[in-house]
N, C-alpha and C positions, 0 to 999 in steps of 0.2 A: 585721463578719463578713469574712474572712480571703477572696480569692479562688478559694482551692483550693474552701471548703464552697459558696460562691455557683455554681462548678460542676459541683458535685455534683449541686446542687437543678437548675438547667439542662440535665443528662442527664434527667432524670425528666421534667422538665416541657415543652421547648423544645431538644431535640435540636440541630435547626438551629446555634441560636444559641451549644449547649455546644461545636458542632464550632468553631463561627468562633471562637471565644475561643480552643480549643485550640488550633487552627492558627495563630493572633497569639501567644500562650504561645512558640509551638515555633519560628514564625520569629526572636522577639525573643528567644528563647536563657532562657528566662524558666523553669527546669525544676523549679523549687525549687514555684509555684503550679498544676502541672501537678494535674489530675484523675485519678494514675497506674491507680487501680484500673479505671475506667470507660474508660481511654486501651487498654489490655492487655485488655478486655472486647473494645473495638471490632478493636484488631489480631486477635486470635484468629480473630474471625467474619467479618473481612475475609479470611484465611487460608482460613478453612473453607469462605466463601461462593466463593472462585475453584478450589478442589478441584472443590467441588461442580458450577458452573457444566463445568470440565472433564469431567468422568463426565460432565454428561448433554452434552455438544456428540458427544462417544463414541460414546455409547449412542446417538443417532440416529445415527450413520455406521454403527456396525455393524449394527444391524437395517434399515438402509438397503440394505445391503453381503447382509446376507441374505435378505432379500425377493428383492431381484435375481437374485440365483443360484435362491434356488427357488418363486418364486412370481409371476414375472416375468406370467405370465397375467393377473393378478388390476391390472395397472397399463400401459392401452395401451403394451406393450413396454419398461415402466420409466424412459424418459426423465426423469419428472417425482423420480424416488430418485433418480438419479445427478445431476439438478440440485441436490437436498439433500444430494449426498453433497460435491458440490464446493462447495456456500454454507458448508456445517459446518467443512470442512477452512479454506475460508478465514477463518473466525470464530475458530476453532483458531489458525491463524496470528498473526493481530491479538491474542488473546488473550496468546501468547506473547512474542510483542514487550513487551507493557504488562509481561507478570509472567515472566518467560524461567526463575525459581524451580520452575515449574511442572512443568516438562521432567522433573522429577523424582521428579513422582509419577506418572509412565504408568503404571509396572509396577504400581503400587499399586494406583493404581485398573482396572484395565482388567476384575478375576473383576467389581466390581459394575459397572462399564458393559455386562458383557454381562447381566449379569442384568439391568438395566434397561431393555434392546433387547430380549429376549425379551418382557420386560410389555411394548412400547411395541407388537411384532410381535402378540404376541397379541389385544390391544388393535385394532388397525387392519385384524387378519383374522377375527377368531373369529366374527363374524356369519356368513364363508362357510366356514370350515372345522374350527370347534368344535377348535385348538389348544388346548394343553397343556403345561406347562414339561418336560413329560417326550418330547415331541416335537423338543425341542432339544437340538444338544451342552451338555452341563454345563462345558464350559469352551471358553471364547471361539476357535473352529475360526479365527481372522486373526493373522495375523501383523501387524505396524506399518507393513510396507509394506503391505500390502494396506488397511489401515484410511488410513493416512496420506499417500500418494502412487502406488498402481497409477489405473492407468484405465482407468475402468468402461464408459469409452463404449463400449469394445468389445464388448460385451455385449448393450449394446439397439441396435448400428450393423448 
């Protein structure tokens, strides 16, 4: 049995060990026994999987970003969201560095990160104020400074 089929059957069965083989494949320039189908499986979902991670690190800064402004009550004077807001931005940051490709999908993503801060807002309020997606702007009221570098502390100082 030829090495490409032996990790084929190693995707299915023993993950781990289909990666470590690919990875000694692709340092040793070896591209002829590559796994390409299951190699272009995993890029894809590594792709999709740091989008994804970006929307939601978003999606908690803006519903962080908007709790603040209007429901500041409901969180001893909000300190505890503008610590999330500045932990996310930094995660943001570090994320960047690793993938700086990413930079590119703000604009894309930013309709569904607000959508996902509104569930995340309703979510963490609706016990005391019976929200509703029709309760929120339909499109994301921040701009990228405001999401990505204003500060917030002035708000709960």
């Amino acid at each position: 049995m030829r090495i490409k089929e032996i990790l084929k059957e190693l995707y299915e069965r023993d993950y781990h060990r289909w990666l470590e083989e690919t990875i000694e494949l692709l340092k040793a320039k070896n591209f002829e026994e590559l796994d390409v189908e299951n190699l272009l499986k995993e890029l894809e979902y590594m792709e999709k999987s740091l989008i994804r991670e970006l929307r939601s690190r978003l999606a908690v800064i803006m519903a962080h970003i908007y709790k603040l402004q209007h429901f500041k009550q409901f969180s001893q004077g909000g300190h505890s969201w503008v610590k999330t807001i500045e932990r996310e931005r930094q995660n943001l940051r570090e994320l960047f560095e690793d993938a700086p490709f990413l930079k590119k999908y703000l604009e894309e993503v930013k309709h569904k990160a607000w959508e996902s801060a509104i569930s995340l807002i309703i979510i963490d309020l609706k016990p005391d104020l019976k929200l509703t997606r029709r309760d929120f702007p339909q499109a994301c009221p921040y701009s990228w400074h405001d999401i990505l570098e204003k500060d917030w502390w002035e708000e709960v100082l």
